[in-house]
C-alpha positions in Angstrom: 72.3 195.9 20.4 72.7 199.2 18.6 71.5 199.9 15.2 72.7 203.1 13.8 69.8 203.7 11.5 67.6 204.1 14.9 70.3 207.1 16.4 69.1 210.5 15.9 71.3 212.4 14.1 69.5 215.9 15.6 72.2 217.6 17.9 70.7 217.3 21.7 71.2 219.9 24.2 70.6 221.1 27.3 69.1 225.0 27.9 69.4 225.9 31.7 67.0 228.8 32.1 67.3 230.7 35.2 66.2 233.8 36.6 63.1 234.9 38.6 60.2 234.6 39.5 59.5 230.8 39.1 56.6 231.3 36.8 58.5 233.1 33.6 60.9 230.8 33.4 58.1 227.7 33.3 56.6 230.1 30.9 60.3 231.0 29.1 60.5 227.0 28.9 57.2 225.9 27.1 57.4 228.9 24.5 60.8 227.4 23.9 59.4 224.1 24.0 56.5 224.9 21.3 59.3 226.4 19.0 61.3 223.4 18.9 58.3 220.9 18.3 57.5 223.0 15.5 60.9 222.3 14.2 60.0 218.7 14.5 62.7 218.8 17.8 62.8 216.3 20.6 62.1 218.0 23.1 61.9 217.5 27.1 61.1 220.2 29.9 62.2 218.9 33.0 59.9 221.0 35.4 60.4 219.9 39.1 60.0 216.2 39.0 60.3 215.1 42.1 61.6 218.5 43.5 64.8 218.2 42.1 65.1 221.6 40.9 66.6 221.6 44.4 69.7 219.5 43.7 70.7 221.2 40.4 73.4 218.5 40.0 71.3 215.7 40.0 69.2 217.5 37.4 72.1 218.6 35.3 73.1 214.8 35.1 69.3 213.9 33.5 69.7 216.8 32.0 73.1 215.4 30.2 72.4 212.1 29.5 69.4 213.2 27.5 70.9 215.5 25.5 74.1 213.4 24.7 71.0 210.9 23.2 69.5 213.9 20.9 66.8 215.4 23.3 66.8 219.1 24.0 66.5 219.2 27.5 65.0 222.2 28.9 65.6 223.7 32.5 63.5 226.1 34.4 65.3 226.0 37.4 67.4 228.9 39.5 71.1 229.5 39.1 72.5 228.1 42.1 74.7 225.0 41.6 75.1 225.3 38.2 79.3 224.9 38.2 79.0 221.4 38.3 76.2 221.1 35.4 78.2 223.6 33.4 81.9 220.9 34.3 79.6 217.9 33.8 78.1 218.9 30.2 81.7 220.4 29.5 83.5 217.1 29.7 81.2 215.0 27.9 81.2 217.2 25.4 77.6 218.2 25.2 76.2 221.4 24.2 74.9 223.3 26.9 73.4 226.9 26.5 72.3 229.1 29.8 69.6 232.0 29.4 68.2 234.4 32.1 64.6 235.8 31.9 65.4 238.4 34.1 65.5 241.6 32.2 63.5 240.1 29.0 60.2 242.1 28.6 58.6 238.8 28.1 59.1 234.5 28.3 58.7 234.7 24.6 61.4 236.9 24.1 63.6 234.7 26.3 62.5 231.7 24.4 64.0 233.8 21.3 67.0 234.1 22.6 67.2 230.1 23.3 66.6 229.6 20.0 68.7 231.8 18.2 71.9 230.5 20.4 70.6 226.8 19.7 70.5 227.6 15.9 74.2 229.2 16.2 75.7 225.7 17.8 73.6 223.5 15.4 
């Protein structure tokens, strides 16, 4: 049974954040992660459970079905594989924002940029 008063009516999404090395985008993620709970978010960072940051498609599909239920999933995983996240998200119609630490001067700053694209699709 579904009762509408329980559905969240936040927007969920899922924030891919690639680049390298491994440890600023778990650091990219969390900042991101802290910003949203303050915003009284639900929020989940999927960091490799159960490896799967190797299979970014089976990720992509947690990823999904989360965020279509009003979680903002967050990614720290590489870039590879990501065409058929990017299709999957595309079709269901779930918002779906990609951002690259590399270049950022620090994981805050890429959490910024996270944020200020989330806040633009909201």
């Amino acid at each position: 049974m579904s009762d509408p008063r329980c559905r969240c009516t936040c927007p969920g999404a899922t924030v891919w954040v690639t680049g390298r090395p491994l440890a600023d985008r778990l650091a990219a993620a969390y900042a991101l992660a802290e910003r949203l709970f303050a915003q009284a978010r639900r929020v989940a960072v999927l960091d490799r459970y159960d490896d799967l940051c190797a299979d970014a498609a089976r990720l992509g599909v947690v990823a999904e079905v989360l965020a279509r239920n009003g979680v903002v999933v967050i990614v720290p995983c590489a870039a590879e594989g990501l065409d058929a996240v990017r299709s999957r998200h595309e079709a269901s119609g779930t918002r779906y924002v990609e951002v690259s630490v590399t270049g950022r001067k620090s994981p805050e700053e890429s959490a910024s940029a996270a944020l200020g694209r989330l806040v633009t699709h909201d």
